[in-house]
C-alpha positions as CSV (number, residue, x, y, z in Angstrom):
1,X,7.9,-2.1,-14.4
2,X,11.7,-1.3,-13.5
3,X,13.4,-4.6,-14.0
4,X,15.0,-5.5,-10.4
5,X,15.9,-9.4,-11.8
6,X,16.3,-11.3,-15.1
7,X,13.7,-14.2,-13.7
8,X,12.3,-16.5,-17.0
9,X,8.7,-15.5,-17.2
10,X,6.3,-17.2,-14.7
11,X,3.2,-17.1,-16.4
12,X,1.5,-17.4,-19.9
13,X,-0.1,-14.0,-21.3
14,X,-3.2,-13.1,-19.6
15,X,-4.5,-10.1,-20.9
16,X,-3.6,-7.3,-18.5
17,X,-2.3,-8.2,-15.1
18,X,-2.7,-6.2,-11.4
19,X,-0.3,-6.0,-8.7
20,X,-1.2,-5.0,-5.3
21,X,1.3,-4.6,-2.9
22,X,0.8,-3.4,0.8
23,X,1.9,-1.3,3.2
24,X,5.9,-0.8,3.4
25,X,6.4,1.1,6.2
26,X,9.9,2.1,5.3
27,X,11.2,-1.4,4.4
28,X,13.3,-0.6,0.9
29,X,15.1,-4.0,1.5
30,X,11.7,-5.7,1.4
31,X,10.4,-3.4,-1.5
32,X,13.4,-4.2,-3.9
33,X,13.3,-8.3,-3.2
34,X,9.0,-8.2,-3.8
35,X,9.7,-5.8,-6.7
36,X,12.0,-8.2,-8.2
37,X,10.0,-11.5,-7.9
38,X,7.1,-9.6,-9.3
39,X,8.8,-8.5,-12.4
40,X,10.0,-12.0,-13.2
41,X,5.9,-13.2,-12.4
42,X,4.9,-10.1,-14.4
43,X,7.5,-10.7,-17.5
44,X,6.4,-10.6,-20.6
45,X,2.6,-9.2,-19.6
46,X,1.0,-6.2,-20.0
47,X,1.3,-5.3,-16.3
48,X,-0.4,-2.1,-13.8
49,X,0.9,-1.9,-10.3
50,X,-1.0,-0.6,-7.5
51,X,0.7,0.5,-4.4
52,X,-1.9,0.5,-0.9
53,X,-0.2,3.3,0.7
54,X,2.0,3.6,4.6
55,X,5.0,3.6,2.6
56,X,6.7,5.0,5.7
57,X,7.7,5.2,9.4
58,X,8.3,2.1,11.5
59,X,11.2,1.0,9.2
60,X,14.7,2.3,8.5
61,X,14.2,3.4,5.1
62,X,10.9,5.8,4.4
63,X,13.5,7.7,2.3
64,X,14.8,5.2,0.1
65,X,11.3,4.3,-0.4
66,X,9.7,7.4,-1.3
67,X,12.4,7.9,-3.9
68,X,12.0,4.4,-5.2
69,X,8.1,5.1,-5.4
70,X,8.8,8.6,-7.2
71,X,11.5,6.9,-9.6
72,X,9.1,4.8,-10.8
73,X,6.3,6.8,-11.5
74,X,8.8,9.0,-13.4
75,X,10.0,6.3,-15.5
76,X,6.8,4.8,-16.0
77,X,3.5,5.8,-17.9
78,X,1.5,7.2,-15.2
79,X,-1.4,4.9,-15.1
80,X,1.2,2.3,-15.1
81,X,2.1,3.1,-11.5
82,X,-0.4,4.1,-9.0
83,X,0.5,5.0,-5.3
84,X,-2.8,6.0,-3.1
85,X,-2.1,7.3,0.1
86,X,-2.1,6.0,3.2
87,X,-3.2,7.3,6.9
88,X,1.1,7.7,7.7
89,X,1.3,10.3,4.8
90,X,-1.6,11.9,5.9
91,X,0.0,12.3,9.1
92,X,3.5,13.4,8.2
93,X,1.9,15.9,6.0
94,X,-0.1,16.9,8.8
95,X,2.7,17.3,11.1
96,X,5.0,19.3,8.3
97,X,1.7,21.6,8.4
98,X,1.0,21.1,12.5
99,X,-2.7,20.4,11.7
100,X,-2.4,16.5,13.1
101,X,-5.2,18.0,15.6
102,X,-7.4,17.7,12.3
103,X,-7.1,14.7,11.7
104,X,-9.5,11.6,13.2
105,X,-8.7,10.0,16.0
106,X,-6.1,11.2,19.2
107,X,-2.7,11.6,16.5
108,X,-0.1,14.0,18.2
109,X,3.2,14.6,17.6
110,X,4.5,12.4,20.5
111,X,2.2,9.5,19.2
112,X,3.4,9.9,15.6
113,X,7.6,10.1,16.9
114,X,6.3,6.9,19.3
115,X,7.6,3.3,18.1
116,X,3.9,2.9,17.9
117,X,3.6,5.6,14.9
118,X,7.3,5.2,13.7
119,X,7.7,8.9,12.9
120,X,10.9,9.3,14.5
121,X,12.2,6.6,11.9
122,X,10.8,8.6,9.5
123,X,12.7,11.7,10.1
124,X,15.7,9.9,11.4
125,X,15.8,8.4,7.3
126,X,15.9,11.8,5.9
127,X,18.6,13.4,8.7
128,X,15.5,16.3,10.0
129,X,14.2,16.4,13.0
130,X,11.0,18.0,12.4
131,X,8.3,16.9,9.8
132,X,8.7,20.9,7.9
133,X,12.0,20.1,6.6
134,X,11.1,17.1,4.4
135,X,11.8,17.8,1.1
136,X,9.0,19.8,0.1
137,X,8.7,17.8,-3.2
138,X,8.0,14.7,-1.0
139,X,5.7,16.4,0.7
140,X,3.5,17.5,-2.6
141,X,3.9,13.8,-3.3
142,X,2.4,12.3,-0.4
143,X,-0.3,15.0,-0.2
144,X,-1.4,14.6,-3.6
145,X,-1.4,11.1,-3.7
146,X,-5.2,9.6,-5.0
147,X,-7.2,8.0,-2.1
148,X,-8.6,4.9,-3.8
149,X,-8.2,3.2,-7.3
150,X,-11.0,1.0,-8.9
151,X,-10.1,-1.2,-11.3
152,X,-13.6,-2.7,-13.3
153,X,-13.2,-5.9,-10.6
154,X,-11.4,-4.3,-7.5
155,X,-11.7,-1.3,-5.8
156,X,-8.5,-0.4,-3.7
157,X,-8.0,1.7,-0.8
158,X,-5.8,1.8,2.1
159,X,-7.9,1.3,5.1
160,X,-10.9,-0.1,3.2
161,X,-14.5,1.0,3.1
162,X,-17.5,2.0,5.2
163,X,-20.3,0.0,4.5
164,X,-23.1,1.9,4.9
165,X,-22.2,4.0,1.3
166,X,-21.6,3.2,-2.1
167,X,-18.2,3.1,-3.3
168,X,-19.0,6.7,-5.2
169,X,-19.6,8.2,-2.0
170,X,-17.1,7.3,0.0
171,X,-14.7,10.0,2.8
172,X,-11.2,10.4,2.7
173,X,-11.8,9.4,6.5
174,X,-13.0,6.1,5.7
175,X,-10.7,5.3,3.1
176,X,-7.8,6.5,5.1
177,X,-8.7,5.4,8.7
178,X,-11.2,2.8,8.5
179,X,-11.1,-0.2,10.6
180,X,-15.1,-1.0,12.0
181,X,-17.5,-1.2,10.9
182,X,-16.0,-2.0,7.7
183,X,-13.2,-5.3,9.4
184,X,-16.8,-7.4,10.2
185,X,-18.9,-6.7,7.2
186,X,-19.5,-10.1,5.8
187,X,-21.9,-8.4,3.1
188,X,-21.0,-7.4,-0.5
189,X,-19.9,-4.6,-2.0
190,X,-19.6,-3.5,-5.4
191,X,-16.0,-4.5,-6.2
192,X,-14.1,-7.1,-3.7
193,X,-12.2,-4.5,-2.0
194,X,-8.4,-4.8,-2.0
195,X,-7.0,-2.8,1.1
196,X,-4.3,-2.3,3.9
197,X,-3.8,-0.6,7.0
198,X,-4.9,-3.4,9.5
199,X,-2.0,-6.1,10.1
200,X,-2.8,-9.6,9.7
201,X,-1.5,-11.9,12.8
202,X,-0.9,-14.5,10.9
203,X,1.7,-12.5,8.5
204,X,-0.3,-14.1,5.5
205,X,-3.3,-11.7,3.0
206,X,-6.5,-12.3,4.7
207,X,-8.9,-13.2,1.5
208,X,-12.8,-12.6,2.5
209,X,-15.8,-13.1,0.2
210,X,-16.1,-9.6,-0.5
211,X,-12.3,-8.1,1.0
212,X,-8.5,-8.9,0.6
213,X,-6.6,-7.6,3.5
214,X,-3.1,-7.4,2.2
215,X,-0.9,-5.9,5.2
216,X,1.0,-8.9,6.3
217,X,3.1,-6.6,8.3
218,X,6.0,-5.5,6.8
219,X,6.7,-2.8,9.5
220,X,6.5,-5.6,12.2
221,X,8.9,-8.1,11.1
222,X,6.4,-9.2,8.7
223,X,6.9,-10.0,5.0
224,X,6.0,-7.5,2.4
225,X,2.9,-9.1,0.3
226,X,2.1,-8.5,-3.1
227,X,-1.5,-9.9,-4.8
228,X,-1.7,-10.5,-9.0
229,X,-5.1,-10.3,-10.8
230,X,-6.0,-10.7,-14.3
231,X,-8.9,-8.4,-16.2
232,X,-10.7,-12.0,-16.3
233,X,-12.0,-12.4,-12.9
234,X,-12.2,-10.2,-9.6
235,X,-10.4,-13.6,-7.7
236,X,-6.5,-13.8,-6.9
237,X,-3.9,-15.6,-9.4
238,X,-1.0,-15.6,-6.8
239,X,0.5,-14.1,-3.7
240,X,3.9,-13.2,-3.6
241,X,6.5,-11.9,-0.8
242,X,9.8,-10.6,-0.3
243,X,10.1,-14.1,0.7
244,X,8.4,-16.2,-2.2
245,X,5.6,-17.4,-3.1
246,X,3.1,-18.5,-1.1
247,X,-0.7,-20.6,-2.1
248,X,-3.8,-18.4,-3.0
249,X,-6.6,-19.4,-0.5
250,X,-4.3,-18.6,3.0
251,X,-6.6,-17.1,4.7
C-alpha cells in the first residue's frame, strides 16, 4: 500500500494479511488517517486491501476519494487493491444514464440529491450539477467496479448476501441492496461474509457467527472501520479506525 505514515511495524509476519475497510461515503479526511494506521499495522507484511464499496455522497469529499481509490489501484498491482461497488455507485451511474427507475427499490433523483441519499454532496464535490457531467472516467470506474470478492476464508460484498443461494449464485441485487432476509440469518454460509451497507448504532463492526458488518458509519459522524485477517483463519486479528484501535470481539 501507499505509505500515508512512517508507524514502526505493529505486527510479526503472518503470511498474507486482508484489510477490509467500509463504506466512506465521501469522508477523504477519514480515508487518509485509517489508511495511514493501516500501513503502519500492515508494515512489513505481504498485505491485500479490500474496499466494501459507498465511497461517496453524504460527505464532502466523494471526489477526493474516488481519486485517492483510482491512485491507488494505479500504483498498485491490481489484485493488490480491490474496490467492489457499492448501491451509491450504482445509483450515480444510474442517474449519469437516467435509468435510477431500474434500479430496486423507490431511488429517484430527489431521493438520491436528499441528505438521506447525499447526492447533492456528491455533485457539489466535483462542481456539476447533474450526475452526466462526472468525469466520464469516474464513471467507467464505478460502473465497472466487481460486485463481491472471495478470499478462500471470506467472501465480501457490500450489502451482504441472500440466504436462500449459494455464494456462486448470487444477484447483483442482493449483493448490492441486501438488507432482509440476509441482517437475521443466524445460519452459515460458506465463507463468514464480510459486508457494508447497513450502519451499525453503536458505531463499532458488528461480528456475527457467520457475518462481519463493518459500516460503523462514517457518513453519519461515525468512524471509518477497517478489519485485518490473516490466510490462517476466517476470524478477525484487529479493528482499526480513523480513530485507533479498538478490541476484536465488540460486537
Amino acid at each position: 500500500m501507499r505509505q500515508y505514515g512512517n508507524s514502526p511495524p505493529a505486527v510479526a509476519s503472518r503470511g498474507t494479511l486482508m484489510c477490509a475497510i467500509g463504506d466512506v461515503h465521501g469522508h477523504v479526511d477519514k480515508l487518509e488517517a485509517l489508511l495511514a494506521r493501516c500501513d503502519a499495522y500492515l508494515a512489513g507484511c505481504d498485505a491485500r486491501v479490500v474496499f466494501i464499496g459507498d465511497y461517496i455522497d453524504r460527505g464532502p469529499d466523494s471526489r477526493a476519494v474516488v481519486e485517492l481509490l483510482m491512485d491507488l489501484q494505479t500504483r498498485h498491482h491490481p489484485d493488490q487493491i480491490i474496490c467492489l461497488r457499492g448501491n451509491h455507485e450504482a445509483v450515480v451511474v444510474a442517474a449519469a444514464q437516467e435509468k435510477l427507475d431500474q434500479l430496486p427499490g423507490p431511488v429517484d433523483v430527489d431521493l438520491w440529491l436528499s441528505d438521506l441519499g447525499g447526492g447533492r454532496h456528491t455533485l457539489a464535490s466535483y462542481g456539476v450539477r447533474h450526475a452526466a457531467d462526472l468525469p466520464a472516467e469516474h464513471l467507467e470506474w464505478m460502473a465497472t467496479l466487481p460486485l463481491s470478492f472471495d478470499d478462500g476464508q471470506r467472501y465480501y460484498a457490500h450489502a451482504g448476501v441472500h440466504p436462500g443461494r449459494l455464494l456462486a449464485d448470487q444477484v447483483e441485487e442482493d449483493l448490492l441492496w441486501i438488507r432482509e432476509p440476509f441482517l437475521s440469518y443466524t445460519g452459515p454460509f460458506e465463507r463468514l461474509i464480510v459486508h457494508g451497507h447497513t450502519p451499525v448504532s453503536a458505531r463499532v463492526p458488528d461480528a456475527r457467527g457467520n457475518r462481519l458488518n463493518i459500516d460503523t458509519g462514517a457518513g453519519y459522524d461515525g468512524p471509518l472501520t477497517a478489519v485485518i485477517f490473516d490466510d490462517r483463519t476466517r476470524e478477525p486479528l484487529a479493528f482499526l479506525t480513523d480513530r485507533g484501535e479498538i478490541p476484536v470481539g465488540v460486537s
